[in-house]
C-alpha positions in Angstrom: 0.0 0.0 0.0 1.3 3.7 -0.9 2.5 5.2 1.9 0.0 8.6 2.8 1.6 12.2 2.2 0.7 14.9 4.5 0.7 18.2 4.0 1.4 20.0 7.3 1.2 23.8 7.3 2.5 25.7 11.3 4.1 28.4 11.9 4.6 27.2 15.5 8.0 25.9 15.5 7.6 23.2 18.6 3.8 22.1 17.5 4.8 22.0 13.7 7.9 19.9 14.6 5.8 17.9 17.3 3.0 17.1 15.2 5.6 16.4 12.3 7.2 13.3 14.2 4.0 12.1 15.8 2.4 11.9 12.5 5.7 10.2 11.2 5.1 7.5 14.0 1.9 6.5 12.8 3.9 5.8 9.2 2.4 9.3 7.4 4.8 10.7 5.0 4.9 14.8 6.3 6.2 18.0 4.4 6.2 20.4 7.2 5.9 24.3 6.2 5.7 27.6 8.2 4.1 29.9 6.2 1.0 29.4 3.8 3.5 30.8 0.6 5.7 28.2 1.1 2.8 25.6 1.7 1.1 26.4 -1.5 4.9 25.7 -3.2 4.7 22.7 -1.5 1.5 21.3 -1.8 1.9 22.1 -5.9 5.5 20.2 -6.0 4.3 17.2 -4.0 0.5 16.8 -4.4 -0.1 15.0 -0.9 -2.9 12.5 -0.3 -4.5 15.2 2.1 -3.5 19.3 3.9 -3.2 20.0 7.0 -3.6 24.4 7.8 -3.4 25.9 10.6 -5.7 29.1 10.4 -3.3 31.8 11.4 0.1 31.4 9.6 1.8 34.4 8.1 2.7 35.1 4.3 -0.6 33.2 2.8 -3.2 32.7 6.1 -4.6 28.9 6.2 -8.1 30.2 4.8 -6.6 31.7 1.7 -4.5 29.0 1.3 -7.4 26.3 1.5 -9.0 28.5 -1.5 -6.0 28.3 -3.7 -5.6 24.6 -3.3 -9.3 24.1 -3.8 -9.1 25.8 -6.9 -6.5 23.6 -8.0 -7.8 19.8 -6.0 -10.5 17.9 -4.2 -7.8 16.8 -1.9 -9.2 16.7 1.6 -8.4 19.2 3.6 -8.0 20.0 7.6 -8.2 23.1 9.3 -6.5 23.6 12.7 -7.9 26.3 15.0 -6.9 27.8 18.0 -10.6 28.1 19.1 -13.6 26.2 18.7 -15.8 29.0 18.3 -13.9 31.0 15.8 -15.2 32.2 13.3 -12.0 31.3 11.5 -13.8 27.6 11.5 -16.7 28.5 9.7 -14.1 30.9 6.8 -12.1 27.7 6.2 -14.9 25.4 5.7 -16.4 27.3 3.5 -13.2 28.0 1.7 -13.7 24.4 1.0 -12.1 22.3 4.0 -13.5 19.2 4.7 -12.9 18.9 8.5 -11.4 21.1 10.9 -9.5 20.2 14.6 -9.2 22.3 17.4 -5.6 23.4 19.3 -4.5 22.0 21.5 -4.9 18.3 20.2 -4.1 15.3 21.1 -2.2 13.5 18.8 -4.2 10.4 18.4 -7.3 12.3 18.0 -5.7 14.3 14.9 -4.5 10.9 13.4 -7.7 9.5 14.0 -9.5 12.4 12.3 -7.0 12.2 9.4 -7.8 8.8 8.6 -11.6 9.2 9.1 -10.9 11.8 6.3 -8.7 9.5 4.0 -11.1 6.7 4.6 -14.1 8.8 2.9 -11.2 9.5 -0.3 -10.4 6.3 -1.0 -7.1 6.3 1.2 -5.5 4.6 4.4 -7.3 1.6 4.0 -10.4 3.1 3.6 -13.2 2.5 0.7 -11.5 1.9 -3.4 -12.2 5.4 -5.1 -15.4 6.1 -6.3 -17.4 4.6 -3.4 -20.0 6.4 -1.6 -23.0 6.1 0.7 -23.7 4.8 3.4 -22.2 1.8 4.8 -19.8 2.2 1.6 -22.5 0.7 -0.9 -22.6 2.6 -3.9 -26.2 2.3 -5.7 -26.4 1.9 -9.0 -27.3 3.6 -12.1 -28.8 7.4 -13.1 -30.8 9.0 -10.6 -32.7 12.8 -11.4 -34.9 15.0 -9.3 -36.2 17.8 -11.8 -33.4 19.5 -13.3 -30.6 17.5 -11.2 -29.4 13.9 -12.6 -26.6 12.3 -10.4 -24.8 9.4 -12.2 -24.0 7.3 -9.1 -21.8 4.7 -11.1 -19.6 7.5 -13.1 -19.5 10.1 -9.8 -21.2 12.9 -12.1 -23.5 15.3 -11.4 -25.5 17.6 -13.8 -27.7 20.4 -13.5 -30.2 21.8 -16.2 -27.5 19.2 -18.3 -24.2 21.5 -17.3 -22.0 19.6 -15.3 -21.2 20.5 -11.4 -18.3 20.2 -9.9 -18.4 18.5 -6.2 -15.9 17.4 -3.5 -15.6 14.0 -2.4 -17.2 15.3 0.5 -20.1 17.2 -1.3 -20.7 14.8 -3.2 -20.7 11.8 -0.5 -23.5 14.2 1.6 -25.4 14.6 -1.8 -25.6 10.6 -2.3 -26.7 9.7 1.6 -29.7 12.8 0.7 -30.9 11.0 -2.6 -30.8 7.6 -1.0 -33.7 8.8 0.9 -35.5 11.7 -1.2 -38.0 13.2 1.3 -36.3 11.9 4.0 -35.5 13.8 7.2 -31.6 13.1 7.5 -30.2 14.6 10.7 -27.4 16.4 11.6 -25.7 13.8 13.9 -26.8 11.2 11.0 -24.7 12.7 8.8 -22.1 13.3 11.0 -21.8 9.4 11.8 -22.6 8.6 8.0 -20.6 11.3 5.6 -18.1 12.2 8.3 -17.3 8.9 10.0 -18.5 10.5 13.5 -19.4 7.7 15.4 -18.9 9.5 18.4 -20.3 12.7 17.8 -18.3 16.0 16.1 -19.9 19.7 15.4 -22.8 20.2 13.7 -21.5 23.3 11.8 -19.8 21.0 9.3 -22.5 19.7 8.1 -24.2 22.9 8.1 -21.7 24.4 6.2 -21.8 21.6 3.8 -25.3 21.9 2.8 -25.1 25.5 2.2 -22.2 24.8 0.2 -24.2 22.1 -1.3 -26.7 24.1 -2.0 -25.1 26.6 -4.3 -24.0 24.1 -6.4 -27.3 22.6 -7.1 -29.9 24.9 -6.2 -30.6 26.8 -3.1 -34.1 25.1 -2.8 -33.1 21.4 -3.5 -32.2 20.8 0.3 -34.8 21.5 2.4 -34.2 22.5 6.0 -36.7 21.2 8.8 -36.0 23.0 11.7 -35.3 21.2 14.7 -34.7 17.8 12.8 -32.0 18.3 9.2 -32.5 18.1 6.3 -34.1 16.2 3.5 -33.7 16.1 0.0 -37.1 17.3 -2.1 -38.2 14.0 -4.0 
């Protein structure tokens, strides 16, 4: 099996050197960088398997940085944040991040979260590309709802018959919503089925998701039932 690259962006000097080593334990391949210039040099000359940004590093902040590589990959990406409520957490998943970790962390809790990421890319052991939904199953065949058709064997989505672009991520939510058209999916559902959050995780991902979701596909496609999730319109 390939060994995993890890892009790892700090400019903390004892947590970037720290995290570097304890990631290296657990058999990760790391380029370590200290400023979000040099990271983006890096992440272009190496192409890892998945980036790790902390939000506040000088030259290109982690934010920034997450949009530049998201113009240019799908590959996943973590954001580390000093604080949980931040509104630096909200920025960098909507920048496009698929995940984010809050300093201080443990480090078996960041390599846990990095492989619960890699698992739902195809990496680390985790499902053979292209597999999605829930309990890994992909179904089968062409699926529409009006103007949206979602090839679930080719991993293509169209709108109004122009193709849109999704994340692994996005597109991994989209598939567990039209498994169940009309469905009330909650949050904490999708947490355990798209994130891998057996045990529970913030809600603001998956909120952030949808709305990113929904731009791609139409802003009324997703319904929202307050107090419950959210459920795709059949």
């Amino acid at each position: 099996m390939a060994e995993t690259h890890v892009l790892f962006v700090e400019d903390d000097d004892v947590i970037r050197e720290a995290t570097q080593l304890a990631l290296e334990r657990d058999g990760f391949v790391v380029t370590a960088m200290p400023d979000g210039l040099l990271g983006l040099e890096a992440f272009r000359a190496n192409r890892p398997d998945i980036a790790l940004l902390d939000v506040m590093v000088p030259g290109l902040d982690g934010v920034s940085l997450c949009r530049r590589i998201r113009d240019e990959s799908t590959v996943p990406v973590i954001m580390l944040s000093a604080r949980a409520d931040s509104i630096d957490v909200v920025l960098g998943l909507e920048a496009g991040a698929d995940d984010y970790v809050t300093k201080p962390f443990d480090g078996a809790v960041l390599v846990a979260r990095i492989r619960a990421v890699l698992r739902r890319f195809g990496h680390a052991g985790g499902p053979a590309g292209g597999e999605f939904g829930p309990a890994g199953q992909q179904e089968q065949g062409a699926l529409s709802f009006g103007d949206l058709e979602i090839d679930t064997e080719g991993m293509e989505v169209r709108r109004a018959g122009e193709p849109v672009a999704l994340t692994p991520t996005e597109m991994r939510l989209l598939l567990e919503f039209s498994s169940a058209p009309g469905t009330v999916l909650s949050r904490d559902k999708l947490l355990e089925r798209v994130w891998d959050y057996g045990w529970g995780g913030d809600t603001r991902v998956v909120d952030v998701h949808v709305q990113r979701l929904r731009t791609k596909i139409g802003q009324d496609r997703i319904e929202t039932v307050r107090g419950f999730g959210y459920k795709l319109k059949a």
